[in-house]
C-alpha positions in Angstrom: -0.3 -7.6 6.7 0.9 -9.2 4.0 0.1 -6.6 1.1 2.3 -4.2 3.3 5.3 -6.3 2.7 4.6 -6.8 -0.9 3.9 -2.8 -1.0 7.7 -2.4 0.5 9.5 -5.1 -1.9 7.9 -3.1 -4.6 9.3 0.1 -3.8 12.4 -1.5 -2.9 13.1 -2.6 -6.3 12.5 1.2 -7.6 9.0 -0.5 -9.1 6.7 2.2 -7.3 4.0 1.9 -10.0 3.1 -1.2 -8.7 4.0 -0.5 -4.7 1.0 2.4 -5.6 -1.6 -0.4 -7.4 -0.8 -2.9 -4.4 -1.8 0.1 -1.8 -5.0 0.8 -3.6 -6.4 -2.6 -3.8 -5.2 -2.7 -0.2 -7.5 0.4 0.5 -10.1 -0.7 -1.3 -10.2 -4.1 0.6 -10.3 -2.6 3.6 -12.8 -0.1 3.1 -15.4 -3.0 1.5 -14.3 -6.1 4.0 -13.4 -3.9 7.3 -14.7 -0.7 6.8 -11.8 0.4 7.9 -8.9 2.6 6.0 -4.6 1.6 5.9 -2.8 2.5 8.7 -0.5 5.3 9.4 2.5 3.3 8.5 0.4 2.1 5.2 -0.3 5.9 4.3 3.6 6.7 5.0 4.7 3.9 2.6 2.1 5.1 0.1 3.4 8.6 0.3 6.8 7.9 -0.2 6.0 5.6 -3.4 3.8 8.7 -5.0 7.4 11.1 -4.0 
């Protein structure tokens, strides 16, 4: 998914503030449109952006 990527570039410029905004409009996109929540790997990312 394409967020994902844009999620990992974030935090991969030390811009984690933004890697966490990207993940919660992911979340909430899925939640309204899938009904559905991030993956595992999603969840990890966002983890390691909030550390």
């Amino acid at each position: 998914m394409l967020r994902v990527l844009v999620i990992r570039c974030y935090e991969a410029e030390g811009n984690r503030a933004k890697a966490v905004e990207i993940y919660h409009v992911l979340r909430e996109l899925l939640a309204a449109e899938l009904g559905t929540v991030p993956s595992a790997e999603t969840e990890a990312l966002y983890r390691h952006a909030l550390a």
